[in-house]
C-alpha positions as CSV (number, residue, x, y, z in Angstrom):
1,X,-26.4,10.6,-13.8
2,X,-23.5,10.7,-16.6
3,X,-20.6,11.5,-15.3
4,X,-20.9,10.6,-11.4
5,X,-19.2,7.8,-10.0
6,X,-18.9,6.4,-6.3
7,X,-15.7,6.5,-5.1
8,X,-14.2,3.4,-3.7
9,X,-14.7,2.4,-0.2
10,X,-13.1,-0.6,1.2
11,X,-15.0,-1.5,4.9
12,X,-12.8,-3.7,7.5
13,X,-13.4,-4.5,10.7
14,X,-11.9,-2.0,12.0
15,X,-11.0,0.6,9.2
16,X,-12.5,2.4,6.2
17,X,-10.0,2.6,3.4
18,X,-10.6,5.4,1.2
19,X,-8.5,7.8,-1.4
20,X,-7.2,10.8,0.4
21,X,-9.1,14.1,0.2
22,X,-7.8,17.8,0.7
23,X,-9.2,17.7,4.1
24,X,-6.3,14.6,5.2
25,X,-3.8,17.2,4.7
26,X,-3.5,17.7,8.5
27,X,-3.7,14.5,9.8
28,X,-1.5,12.8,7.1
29,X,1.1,15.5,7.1
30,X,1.3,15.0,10.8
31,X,1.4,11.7,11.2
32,X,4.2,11.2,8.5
33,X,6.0,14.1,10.5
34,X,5.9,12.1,13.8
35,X,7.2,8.6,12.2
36,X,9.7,10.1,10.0
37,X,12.2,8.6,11.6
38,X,10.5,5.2,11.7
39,X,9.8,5.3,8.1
40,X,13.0,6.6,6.8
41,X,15.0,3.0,6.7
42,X,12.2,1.9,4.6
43,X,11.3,4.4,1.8
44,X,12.7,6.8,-1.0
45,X,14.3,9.7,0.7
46,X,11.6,12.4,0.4
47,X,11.6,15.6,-1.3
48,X,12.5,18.7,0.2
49,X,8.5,19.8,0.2
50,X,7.4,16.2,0.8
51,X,5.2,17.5,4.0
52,X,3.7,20.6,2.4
53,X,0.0,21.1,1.3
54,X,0.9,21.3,-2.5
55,X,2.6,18.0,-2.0
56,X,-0.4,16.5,-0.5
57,X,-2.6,18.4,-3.1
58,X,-0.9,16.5,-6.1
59,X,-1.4,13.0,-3.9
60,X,-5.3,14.0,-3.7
61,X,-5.3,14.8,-7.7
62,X,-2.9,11.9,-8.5
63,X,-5.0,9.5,-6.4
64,X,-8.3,10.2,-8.0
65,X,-6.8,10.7,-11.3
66,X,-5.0,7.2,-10.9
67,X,-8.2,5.5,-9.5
68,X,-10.5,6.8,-12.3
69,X,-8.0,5.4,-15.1
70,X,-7.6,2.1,-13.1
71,X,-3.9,2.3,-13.2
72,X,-3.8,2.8,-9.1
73,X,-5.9,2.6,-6.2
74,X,-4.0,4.6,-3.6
75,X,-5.7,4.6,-0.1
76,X,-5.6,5.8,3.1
77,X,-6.6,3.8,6.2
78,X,-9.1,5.3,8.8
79,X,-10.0,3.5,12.4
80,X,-13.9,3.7,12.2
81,X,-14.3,4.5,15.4
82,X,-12.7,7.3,15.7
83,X,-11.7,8.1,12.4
84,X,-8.0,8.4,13.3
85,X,-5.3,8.0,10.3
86,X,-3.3,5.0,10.6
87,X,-1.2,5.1,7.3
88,X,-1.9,3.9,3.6
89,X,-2.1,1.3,1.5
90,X,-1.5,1.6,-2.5
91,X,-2.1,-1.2,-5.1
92,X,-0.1,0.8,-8.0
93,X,0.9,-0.5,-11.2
94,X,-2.0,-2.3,-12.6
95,X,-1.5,-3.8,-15.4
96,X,-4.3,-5.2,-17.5
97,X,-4.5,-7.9,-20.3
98,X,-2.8,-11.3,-20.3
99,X,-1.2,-9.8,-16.6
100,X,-3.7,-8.7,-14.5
101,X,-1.4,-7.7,-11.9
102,X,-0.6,-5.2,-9.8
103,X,1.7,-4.0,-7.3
104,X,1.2,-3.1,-3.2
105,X,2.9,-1.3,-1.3
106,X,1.9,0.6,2.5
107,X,2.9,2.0,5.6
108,X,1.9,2.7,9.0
109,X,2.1,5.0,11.6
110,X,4.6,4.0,14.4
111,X,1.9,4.6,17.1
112,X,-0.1,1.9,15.7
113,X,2.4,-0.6,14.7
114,X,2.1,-4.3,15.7
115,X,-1.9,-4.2,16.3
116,X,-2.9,-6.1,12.9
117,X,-4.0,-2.7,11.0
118,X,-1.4,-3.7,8.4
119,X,-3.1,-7.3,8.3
120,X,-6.4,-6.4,8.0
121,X,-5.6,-3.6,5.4
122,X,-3.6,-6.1,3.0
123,X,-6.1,-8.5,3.3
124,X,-8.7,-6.1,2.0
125,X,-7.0,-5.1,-0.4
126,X,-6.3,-8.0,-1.9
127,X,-9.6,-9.3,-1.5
128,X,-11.1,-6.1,-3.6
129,X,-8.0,-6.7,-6.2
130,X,-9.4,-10.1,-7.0
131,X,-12.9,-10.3,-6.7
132,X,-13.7,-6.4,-7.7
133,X,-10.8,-5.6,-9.9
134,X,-10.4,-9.0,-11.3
135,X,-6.8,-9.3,-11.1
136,X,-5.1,-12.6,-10.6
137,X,-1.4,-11.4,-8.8
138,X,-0.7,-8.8,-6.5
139,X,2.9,-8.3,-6.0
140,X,5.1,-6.9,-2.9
141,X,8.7,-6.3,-2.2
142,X,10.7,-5.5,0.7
143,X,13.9,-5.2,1.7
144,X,15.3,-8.6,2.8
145,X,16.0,-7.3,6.7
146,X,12.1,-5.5,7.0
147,X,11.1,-8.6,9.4
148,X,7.8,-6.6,10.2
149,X,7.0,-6.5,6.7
150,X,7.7,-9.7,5.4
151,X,6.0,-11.0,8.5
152,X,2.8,-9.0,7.5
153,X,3.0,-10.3,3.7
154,X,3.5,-14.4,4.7
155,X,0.6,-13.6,6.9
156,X,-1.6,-12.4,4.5
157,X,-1.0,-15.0,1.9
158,X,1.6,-13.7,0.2
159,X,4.5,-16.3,-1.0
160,X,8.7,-15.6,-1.4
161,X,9.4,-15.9,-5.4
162,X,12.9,-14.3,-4.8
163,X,15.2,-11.2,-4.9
164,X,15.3,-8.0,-7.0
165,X,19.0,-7.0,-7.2
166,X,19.3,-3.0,-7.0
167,X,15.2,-2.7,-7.0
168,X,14.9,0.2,-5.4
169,X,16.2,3.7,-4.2
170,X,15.5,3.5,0.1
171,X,16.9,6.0,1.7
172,X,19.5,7.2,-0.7
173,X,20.7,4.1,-2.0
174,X,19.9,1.2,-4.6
175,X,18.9,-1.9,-2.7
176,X,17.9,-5.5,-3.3
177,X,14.9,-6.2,-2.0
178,X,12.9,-10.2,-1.5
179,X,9.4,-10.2,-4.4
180,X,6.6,-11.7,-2.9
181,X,3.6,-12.5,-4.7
182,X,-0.7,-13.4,-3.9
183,X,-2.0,-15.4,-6.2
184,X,-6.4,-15.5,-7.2
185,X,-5.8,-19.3,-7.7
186,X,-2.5,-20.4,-6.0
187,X,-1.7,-24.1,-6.2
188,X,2.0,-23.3,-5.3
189,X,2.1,-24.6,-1.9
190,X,4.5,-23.3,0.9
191,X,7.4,-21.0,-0.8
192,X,10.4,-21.0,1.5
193,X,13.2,-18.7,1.6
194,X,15.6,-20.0,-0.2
């Protein structure tokens, strides 16, 4: 039929990965509630109604809007077997043309840190940027003292190609953060901090 199309599903292991629906709102607003205070060293300070339904209601429409138009894929990570929110996992920016690139970025609950979701998420992801989406980079950035995610990136594959100075607003402030990059066909070898 014109005009239907299957949404993306990416299967894990452990995890179905999946843009958010209206019927997250619970679950995601609650678990963002509960690791506010874990997240907050790490992100933009959020907005006033950053936790509300209409929030979450233009993330569902954005999501789908940005997924449709291939400019995003914006998804949220589900334990199969008990279909229990463990964070999200966005590949924004996708840039097509002589590029084909894109740009990740995630986070997790603080109950379910340091049990490989993370891993096995950005591993996915990658995986379905390069053999579904057809890019060849997929670029990260963290700050330079995030040791849980820089760990999680060299892990997966992703290399050090330097720092951003004043890259992005965390928590109230411009900060520098370290650029890592996948590559489709990487021939670089070992990329040490420099």
């Amino acid at each position: 039929m014109i005009g239907l199309r299957r949404k993306v599903r990416i299967e894990t292991e452990r995890m179905t990965l999946r843009l958010p629906a209206h019927s997250d709102y619970r679950a995601w607003a609650e678990l963002r509630a509960e690791s506010a205070g874990f997240l907050a060293p790490w992100e933009p300070v959020w907005s006033y109604d950053h936790l509300s339904r209409k929030a979450f209601t233009n993330r569902v429409y954005w999501a789908s809007r940005a997924e449709a138009q291939g400019t995003a894929l914006p998804v949220l990570m589900f334990r199969r077997e008990d279909q229990q929110l463990l964070g999200a996992i966005t590949l924004d920016n996708i840039r097509r043309g002589p590029v084909q690139a894109g740009t990740l970025g995630y986070w997790v609950g603080e109950r379910f840190t340091r049990r490989g979701y993370m891993r096995e998420a950005i591993l996915a992801m990658v995986h379905h940027a390069f053999t579904r989406l057809d890019l060849s980079r997929i670029e990260a950035a963290c700050l330079p003292e995030n040791a849980a995610s820089r760990g999680v990136l060299e892990k997966t594959g992703f290399k050090y190609e330097g720092v951003a100075q004043s890259y992005l607003q965390i928590a109230g402030r411009w900060r520098n953060h370290v650029l890592y990059a996948n590559l489709r066909a990487d021939r670089r070898g070992r990329t040490d901090v420099g």
